[in-house]
C-alpha positions in Angstrom: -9.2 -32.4 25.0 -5.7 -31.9 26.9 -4.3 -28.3 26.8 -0.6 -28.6 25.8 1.6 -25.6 26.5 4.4 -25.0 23.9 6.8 -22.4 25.2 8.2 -20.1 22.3 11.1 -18.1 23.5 10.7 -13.8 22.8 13.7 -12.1 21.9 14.7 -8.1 21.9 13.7 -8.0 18.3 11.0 -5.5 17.0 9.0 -8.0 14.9 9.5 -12.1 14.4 7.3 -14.9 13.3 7.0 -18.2 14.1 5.5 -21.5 11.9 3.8 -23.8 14.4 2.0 -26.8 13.6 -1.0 -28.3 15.9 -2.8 -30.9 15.4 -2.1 -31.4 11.9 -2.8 -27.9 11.0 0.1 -25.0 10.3 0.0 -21.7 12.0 1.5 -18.6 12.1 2.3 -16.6 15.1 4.0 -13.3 14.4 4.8 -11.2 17.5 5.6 -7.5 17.5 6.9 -4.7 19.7 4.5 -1.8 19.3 6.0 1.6 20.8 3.1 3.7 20.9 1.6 0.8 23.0 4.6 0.1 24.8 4.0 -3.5 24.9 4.2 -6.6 22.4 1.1 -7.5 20.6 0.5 -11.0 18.8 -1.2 -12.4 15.8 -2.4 -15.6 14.9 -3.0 -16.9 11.1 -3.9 -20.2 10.0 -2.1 -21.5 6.9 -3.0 -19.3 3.8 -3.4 -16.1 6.0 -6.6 -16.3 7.5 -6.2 -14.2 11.2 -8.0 -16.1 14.1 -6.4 -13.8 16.5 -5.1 -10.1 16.9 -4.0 -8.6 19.5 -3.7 -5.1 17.7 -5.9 -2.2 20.1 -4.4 0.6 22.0 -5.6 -2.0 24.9 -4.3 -4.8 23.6 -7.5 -6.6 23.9 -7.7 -9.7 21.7 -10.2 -9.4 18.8 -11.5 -12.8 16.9 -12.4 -12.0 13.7 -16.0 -11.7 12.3 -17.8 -14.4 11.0 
């Protein structure tokens, strides 16, 4: 499988969410300015709101979600 980069421009705003799609399948990529953190954080949902990634810790450290 070939890695494809798609560049998704971040703006000054606080919170924003994007709708990908990838390979036939819809995403949602919301990214979010988190104060205490002081540093943006990400999250990734596939269509219907499942998360598959968070980046949400004091850390920032990614987190996959139980199975």
């Amino acid at each position: 499988m070939t890695l494809q980069y798609v560049p998704i421009p971040l703006y000054e705003d606080a919170f924003y969410t994007y709708r990908i799609s990838l390979e036939s399948n819809s995403y949602t990529f919301n990214a979010y300015y988190n104060e205490r953190l002081t540093g943006w954080c990400f999250d990734l949902y596939e269509e219907g709101g499942v998360s598959i990634f968070m980046m949400m810790e004091s850390n920032c450290d990614n987190h996959l979600p139980e199975e």
